[in-house]
C-alpha positions, 0 to 999 in steps of 0.5 A, a space after each residue: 500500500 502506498 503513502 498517498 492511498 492510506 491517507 487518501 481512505 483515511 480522510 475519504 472516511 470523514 471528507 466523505 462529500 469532497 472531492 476525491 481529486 481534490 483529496 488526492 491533492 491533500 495526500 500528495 502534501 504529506 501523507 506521513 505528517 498528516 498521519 503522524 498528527 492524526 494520532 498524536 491529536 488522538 482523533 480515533 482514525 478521524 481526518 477532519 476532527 484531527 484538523 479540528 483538534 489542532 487548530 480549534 480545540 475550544 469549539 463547544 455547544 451551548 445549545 441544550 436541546 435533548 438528542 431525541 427531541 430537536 427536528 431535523 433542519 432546526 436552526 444552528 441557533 436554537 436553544 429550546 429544545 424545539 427550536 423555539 427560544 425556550 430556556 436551554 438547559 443547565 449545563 451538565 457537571 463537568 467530568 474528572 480526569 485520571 491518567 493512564 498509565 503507560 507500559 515501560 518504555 512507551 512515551 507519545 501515547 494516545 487512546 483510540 477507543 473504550 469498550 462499552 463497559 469501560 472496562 477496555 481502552 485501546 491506544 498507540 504508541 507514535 514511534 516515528 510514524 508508525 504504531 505501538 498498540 497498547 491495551 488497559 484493562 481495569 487501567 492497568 497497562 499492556 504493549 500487545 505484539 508488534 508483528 509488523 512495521 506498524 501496528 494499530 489497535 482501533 477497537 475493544 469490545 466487552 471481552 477484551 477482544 481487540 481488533 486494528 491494523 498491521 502495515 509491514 511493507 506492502 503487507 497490510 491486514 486487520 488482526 484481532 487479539 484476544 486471550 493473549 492470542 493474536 491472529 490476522 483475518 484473511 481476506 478473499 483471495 485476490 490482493 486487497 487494500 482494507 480501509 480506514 479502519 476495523 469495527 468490532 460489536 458484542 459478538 466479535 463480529 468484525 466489519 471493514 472496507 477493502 478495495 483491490 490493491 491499486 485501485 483508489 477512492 473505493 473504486 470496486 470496494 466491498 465491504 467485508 464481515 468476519 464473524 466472532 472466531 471466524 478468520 475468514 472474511 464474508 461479502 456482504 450483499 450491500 449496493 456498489 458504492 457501499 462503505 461500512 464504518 461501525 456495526 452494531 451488537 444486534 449486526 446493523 451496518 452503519 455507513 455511507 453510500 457512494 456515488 462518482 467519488 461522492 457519499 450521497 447518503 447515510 445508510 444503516 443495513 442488515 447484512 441480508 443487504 436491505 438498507 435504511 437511507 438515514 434522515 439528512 436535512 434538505 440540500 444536504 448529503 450525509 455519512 454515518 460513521 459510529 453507532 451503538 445500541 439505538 443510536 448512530 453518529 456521523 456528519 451533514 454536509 455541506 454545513 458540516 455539522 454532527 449529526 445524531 440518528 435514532 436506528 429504532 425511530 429514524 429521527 435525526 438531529 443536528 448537533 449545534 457543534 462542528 463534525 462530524 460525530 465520530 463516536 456514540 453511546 447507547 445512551 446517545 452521547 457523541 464524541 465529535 471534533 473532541 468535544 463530548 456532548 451529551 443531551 445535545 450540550 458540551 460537557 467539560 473536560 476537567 484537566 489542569 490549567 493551561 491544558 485542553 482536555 480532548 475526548 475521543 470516544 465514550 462508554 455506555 457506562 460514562 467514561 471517556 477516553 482522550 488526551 490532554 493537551 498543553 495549551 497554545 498552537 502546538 500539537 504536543 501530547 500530554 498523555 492519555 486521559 480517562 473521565 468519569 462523568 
């Protein structure tokens, strides 16, 4: 896999209605930088909030409108739950910090992820420009193997069950690691370039991208399942175009639908291929990115704003903050540019003066995992963090 098509699916899975030439052209400024500061800012695999986190840290919400209540199309503006100028509500009290602590050894290191219960918090090491990935449980650290040049860890479920990405020269495949065991998911005969990055729900069934290596921009792409201790890669029946990004414990598929290069719409399928087109605002397209339990989180464009669906009922609602939402709880909090929201109202991030607290992924259980920043323009880490809100 070369430089320039890594990064190009990287930030394809949050610039989803840009360009694809255009795109191109932010690969070709410097792929290996762009990628090292995704991972040092702590955006959990996500381009647009890395641009977010670096240069606008302090972007908050003040509206109080409730996920489940405010319409569709309500004005960015609103801050009754309706959109009708009632009294917004009181803000939420702020979430605790603690560190957490780092294997022997390891320095620029970054949560990526949290498992439902909170137990689990995946994270990397930034060694040059590749990755070392780190497991906690209960808070106590683990470095996981390095069978390769670069190993990221993306996800965790509720059993400790971990799945990311290994890059060694023109090698590249997703892992899963579990009961200290690690082990590398095949994919159909062929070559194959898989993108951006390995979803895992309850089960341990687990969902990515993959196009033929060569190709670019998803041309040709399918999407592929392997079930809990299956390592052999399934197709899922979805249209052409089809990009899954997150899958749920009851097996919904979450993601976006392409066209010329384009995402036209958000869409949630069964993995029998029936889809539900997910709810965008009028003269807007849309791309879901995360989901779990009713709830999925994603981004409106070209307003660019996050976006919050409910899978049972169809209802969205526009986030009164910058997108997109890359990550989502059962009880519909949305983790997006580093910013935690719950209710539809940022929450603060409790750290020491003269640092910014930035969030990157949240439990069902309320913890949330990020980093600490110093203050000022710099991109520097001061470690990863857990909040309990």
């Amino acid at each position: 896999m070369n430089d320039e098509q890594e990064l190009r699916d990287r930030l394809r899975a949050i610039e989803v209605p840009a360009s694809r030439i255009e795109i191109d052209g932010l690969v070709r400024a410097g792929r290996r930088r762009a990628f090292r500061r995704r991972s040092v800012a702590g955006a959990g695999g996500v381009a647009l909030a890395t641009a977010l986190l670096l240069t606008a840290p302090s972007i908050l919400t003040t509206a109080g409108a409730r996920p489940d209540a405010a319409p569709a199309g309500a004005s960015p503006g609103a801050t009754g739950p309706t959109g009708t100028g009632a009294t917004a509500a009181a803000p939420p009290a702020p979430c605790q910090p603690s560190e957490l602590p780092l294997p022997a050894g390891m320095r620029n290191v970054t949560a990526a992820g949290v498992d439902p219960t909170g137990r689990y918090v995946v994270g990397n090491e930034v060694v040059g420009q590749d990755f070392r990935p780190v497991l906690w449980t209960d808070g106590k650290p683990q470095a996981l193997p390095v069978p390769g040049r670069s190993v990221e860890v993306t996800a965790v479920n509720a059993a400790g069950v971990a799945v990311g990405l290994v890059e060694d020269g023109r090698q590249e495949y997703v892992f899963r690691y579990e009961q200290g065991a690690f082990t590398r998911l095949r994919t159909p005969p062929g070559n194959w370039h898989v993108y951006p990055r390995p979803a895992i729900n309850a089960a341990g069934d687990v969902v990515i991208n993959a196009e033929p290596s060569g190709n670019s921009g998803g041309e040709d792409s399918v999407v592929l399942l392997w079930r809990a201790g299956s390592t052999e890669a399934v197709k899922l029946p979805l249209p052409d175009g089809a990009n899954a990004f997150d899958i749920t414990d009851d097996g919904t598929v979450v993601g976006a639908l392409y066209r010329d290069g384009v995402a036209s719409a958000a869409y949630a399928w069964d993995q029998q291929g029936k889809g539900r087109k997910l709810t965008a605002p009028a003269g807007e397209t849309a791309a879901g990115y995360a989901a779990q339990g009713e709830w999925a989180t994603g981004g409106l464009w070209p307003s660019r704003s996050a976006a919050l669906w409910n899978l049972r009922t169809g209802a969205l609602t526009r986030l009164r903050t910058d997108g997109p939402g890359d990550a989502v709880n059962a009880s519909g909090w949305v983790v997006a540019a580093g910013v935690l929201l719950h209710d539809g109202t940022a929450v603060e991030l409790r750290v020491p003066g003269g640092q910014t607290g930035l969030a990157v992924a949240v439990s069902d259980t309320g913890l949330v995992v990020g980093l600490a920043r110093p203050g000022g323009d710099g991109a520097e880490n001061s470690g990863p963090r857990v909040w309990r809100c």
